[in-house]
C-alpha positions as protocol buffer text, in pm:
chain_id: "A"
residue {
  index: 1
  type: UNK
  ca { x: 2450 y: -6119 z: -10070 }
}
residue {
  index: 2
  type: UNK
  ca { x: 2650 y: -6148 z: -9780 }
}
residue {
  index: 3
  type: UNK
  ca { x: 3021 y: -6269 z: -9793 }
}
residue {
  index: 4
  type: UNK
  ca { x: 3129 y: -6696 z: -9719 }
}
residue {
  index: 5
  type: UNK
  ca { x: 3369 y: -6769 z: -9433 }
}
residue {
  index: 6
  type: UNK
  ca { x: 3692 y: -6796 z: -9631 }
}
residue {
  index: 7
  type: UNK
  ca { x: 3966 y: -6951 z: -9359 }
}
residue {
  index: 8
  type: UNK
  ca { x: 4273 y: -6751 z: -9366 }
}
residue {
  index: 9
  type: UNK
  ca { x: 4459 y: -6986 z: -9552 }
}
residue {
  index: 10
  type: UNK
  ca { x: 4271 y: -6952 z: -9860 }
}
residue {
  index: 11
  type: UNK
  ca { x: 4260 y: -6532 z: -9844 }
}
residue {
  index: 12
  type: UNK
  ca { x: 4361 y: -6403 z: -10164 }
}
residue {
  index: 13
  type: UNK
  ca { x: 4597 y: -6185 z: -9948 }
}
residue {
  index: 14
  type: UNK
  ca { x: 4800 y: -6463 z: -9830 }
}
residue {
  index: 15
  type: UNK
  ca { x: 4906 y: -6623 z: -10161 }
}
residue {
  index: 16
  type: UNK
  ca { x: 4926 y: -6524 z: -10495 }
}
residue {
  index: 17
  type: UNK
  ca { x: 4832 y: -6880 z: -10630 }
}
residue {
  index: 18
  type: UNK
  ca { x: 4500 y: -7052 z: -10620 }
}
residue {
  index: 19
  type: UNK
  ca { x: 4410 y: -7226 z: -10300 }
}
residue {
  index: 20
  type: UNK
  ca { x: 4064 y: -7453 z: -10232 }
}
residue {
  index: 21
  type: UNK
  ca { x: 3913 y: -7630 z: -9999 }
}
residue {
  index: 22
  type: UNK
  ca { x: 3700 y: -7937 z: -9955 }
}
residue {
  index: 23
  type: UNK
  ca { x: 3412 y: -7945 z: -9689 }
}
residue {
  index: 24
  type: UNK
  ca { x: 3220 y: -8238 z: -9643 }
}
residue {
  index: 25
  type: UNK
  ca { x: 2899 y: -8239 z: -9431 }
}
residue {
  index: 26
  type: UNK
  ca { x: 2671 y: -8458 z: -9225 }
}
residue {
  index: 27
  type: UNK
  ca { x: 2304 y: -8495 z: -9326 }
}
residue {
  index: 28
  type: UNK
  ca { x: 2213 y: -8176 z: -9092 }
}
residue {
  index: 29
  type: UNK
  ca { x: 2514 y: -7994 z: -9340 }
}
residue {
  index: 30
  type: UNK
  ca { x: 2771 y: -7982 z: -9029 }
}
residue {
  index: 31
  type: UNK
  ca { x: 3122 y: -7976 z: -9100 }
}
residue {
  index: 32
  type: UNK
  ca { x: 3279 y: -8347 z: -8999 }
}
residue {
  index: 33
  type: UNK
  ca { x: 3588 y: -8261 z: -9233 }
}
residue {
  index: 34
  type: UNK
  ca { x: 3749 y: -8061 z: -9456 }
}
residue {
  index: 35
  type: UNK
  ca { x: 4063 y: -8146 z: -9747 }
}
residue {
  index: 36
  type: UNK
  ca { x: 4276 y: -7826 z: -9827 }
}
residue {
  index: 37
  type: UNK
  ca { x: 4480 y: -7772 z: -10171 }
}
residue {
  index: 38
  type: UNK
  ca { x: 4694 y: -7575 z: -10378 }
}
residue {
  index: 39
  type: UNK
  ca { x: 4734 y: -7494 z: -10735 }
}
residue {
  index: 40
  type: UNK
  ca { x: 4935 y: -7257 z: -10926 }
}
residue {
  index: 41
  type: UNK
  ca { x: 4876 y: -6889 z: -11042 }
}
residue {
  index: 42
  type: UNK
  ca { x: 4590 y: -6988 z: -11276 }
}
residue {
  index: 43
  type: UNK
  ca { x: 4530 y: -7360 z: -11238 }
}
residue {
  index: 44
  type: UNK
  ca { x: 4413 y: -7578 z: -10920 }
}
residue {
  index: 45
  type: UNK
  ca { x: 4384 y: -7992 z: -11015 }
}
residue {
  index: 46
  type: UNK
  ca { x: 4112 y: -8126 z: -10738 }
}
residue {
  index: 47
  type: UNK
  ca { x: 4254 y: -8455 z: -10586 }
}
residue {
  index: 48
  type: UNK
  ca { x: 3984 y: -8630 z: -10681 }
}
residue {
  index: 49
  type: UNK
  ca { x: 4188 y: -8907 z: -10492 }
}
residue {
  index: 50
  type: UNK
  ca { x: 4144 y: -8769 z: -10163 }
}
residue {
  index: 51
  type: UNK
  ca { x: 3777 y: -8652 z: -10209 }
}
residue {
  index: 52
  type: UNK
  ca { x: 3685 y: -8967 z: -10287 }
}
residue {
  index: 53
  type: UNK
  ca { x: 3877 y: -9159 z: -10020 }
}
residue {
  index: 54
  type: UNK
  ca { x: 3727 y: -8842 z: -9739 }
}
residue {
  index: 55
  type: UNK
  ca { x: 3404 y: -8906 z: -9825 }
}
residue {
  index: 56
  type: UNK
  ca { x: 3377 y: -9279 z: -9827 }
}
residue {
  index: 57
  type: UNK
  ca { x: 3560 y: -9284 z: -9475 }
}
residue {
  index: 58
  type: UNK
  ca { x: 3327 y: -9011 z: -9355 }
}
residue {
  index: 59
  type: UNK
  ca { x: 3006 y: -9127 z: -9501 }
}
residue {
  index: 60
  type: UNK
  ca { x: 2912 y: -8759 z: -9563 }
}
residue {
  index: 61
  type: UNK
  ca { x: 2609 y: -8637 z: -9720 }
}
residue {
  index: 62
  type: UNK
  ca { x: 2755 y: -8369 z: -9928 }
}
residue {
  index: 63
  type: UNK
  ca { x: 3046 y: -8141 z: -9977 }
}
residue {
  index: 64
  type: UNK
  ca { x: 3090 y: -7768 z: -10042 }
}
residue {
  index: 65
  type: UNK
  ca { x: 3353 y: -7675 z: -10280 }
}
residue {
  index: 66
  type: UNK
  ca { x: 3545 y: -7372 z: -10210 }
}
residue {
  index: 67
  type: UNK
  ca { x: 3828 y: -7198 z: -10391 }
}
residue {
  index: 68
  type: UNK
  ca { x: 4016 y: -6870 z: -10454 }
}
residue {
  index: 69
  type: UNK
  ca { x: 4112 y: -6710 z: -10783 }
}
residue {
  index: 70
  type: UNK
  ca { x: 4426 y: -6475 z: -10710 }
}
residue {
  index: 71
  type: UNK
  ca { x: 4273 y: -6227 z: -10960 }
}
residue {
  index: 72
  type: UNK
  ca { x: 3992 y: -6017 z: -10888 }
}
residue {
  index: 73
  type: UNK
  ca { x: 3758 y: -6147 z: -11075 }
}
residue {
  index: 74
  type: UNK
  ca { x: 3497 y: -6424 z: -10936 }
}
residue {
  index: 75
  type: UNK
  ca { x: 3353 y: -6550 z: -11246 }
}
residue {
  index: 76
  type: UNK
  ca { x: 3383 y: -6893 z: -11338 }
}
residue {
  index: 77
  type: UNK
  ca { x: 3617 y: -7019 z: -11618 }
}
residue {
  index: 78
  type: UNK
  ca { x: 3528 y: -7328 z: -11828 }
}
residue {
  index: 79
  type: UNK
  ca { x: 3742 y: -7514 z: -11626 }
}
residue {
  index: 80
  type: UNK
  ca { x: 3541 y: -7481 z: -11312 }
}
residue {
  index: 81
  type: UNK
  ca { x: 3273 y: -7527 z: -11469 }
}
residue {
  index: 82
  type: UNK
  ca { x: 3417 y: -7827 z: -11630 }
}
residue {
  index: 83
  type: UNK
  ca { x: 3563 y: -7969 z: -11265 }
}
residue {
  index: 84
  type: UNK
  ca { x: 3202 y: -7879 z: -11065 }
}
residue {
  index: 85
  type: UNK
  ca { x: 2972 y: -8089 z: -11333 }
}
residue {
  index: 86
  type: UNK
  ca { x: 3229 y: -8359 z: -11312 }
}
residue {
  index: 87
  type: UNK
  ca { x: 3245 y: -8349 z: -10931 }
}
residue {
  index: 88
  type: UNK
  ca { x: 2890 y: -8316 z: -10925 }
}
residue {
  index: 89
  type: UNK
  ca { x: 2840 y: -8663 z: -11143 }
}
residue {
  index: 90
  type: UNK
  ca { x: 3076 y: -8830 z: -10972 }
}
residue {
  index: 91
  type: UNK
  ca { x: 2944 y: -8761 z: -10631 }
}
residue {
  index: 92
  type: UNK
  ca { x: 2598 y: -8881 z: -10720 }
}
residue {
  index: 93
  type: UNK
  ca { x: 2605 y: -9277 z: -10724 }
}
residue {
  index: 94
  type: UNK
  ca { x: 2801 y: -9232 z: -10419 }
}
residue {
  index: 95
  type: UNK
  ca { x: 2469 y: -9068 z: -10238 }
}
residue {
  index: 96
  type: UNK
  ca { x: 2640 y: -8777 z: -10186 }
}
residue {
  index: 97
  type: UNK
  ca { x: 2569 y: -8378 z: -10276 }
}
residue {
  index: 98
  type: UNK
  ca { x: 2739 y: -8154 z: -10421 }
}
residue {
  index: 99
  type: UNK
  ca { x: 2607 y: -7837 z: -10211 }
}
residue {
  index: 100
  type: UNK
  ca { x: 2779 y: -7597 z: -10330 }
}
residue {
  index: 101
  type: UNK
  ca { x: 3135 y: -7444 z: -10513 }
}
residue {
  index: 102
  type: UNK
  ca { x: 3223 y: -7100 z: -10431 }
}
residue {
  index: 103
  type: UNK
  ca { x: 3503 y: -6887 z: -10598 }
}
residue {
  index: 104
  type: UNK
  ca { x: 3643 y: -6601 z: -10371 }
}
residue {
  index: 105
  type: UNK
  ca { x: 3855 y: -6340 z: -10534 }
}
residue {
  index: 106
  type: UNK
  ca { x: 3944 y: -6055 z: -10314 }
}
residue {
  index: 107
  type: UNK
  ca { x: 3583 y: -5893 z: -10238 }
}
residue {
  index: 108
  type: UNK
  ca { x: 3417 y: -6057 z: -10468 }
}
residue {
  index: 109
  type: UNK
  ca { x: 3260 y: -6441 z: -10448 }
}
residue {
  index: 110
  type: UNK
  ca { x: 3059 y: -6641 z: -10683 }
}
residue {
  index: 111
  type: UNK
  ca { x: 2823 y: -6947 z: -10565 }
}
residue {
  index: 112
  type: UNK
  ca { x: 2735 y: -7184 z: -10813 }
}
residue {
  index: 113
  type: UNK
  ca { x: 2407 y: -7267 z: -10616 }
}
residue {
  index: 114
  type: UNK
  ca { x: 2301 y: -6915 z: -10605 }
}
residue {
  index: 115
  type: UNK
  ca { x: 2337 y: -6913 z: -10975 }
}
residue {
  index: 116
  type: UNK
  ca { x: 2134 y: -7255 z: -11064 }
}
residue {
  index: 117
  type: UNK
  ca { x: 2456 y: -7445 z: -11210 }
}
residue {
  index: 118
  type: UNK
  ca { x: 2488 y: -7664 z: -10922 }
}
């Protein structure tokens, strides 16, 4: 499987604390813009705030989750779980898809998509 973009700001190298970013996309799945974020050492609160706000003013068509775990370990906890169904339902009325949520931890990514929970 080959290895997501991951912009320099969210490199595991760069800071010890989770990072994530918010990409929403046009109907053709084009970038048209992007929300970034921080969280502490093992937690990262989504400003659901913002999302919502980006995507209304945008009118995208969905957004791609991404976010980094400062540990090298990929897997998902319950909380992202948790956070990508939420995101997922609350995304729907609004016409909008959730593509995809991808956790990067050093090497190592996991896509949601890729394994059927999104």
């Amino acid at each position: 499987m080959s290895r997501p973009f991951v912009p320099p700001q969210l490199s595991p190298v760069s800071t010890p604390r989770e990072c994530g970013l918010v990409v929403l996309v046009d109907i053709r799945g084009r970038a048209i813009d992007r929300i970034m974020f921080h969280g502490t050492a093992d937690r990262l609160p989504l400003p659901w705030r913002r999302i919502i706000q980006a995507v209304v003013r945008t009118r995208c068509r969905g957004i791609i989750l991404l976010h980094t775990h400062p540990s090298p370990n990929a897997s998902p906890s319950a909380a992202d779980i948790r956070v990508t169904r939420r995101l997922a339902r609350m995304l729907a009325p609004l016409g909008v898809r959730l593509c995809d949520h991808v956790i990067v931890a050093g090497p190592c990514h996991f896509s949601f998509r890729s394994a059927g929970l999104v």
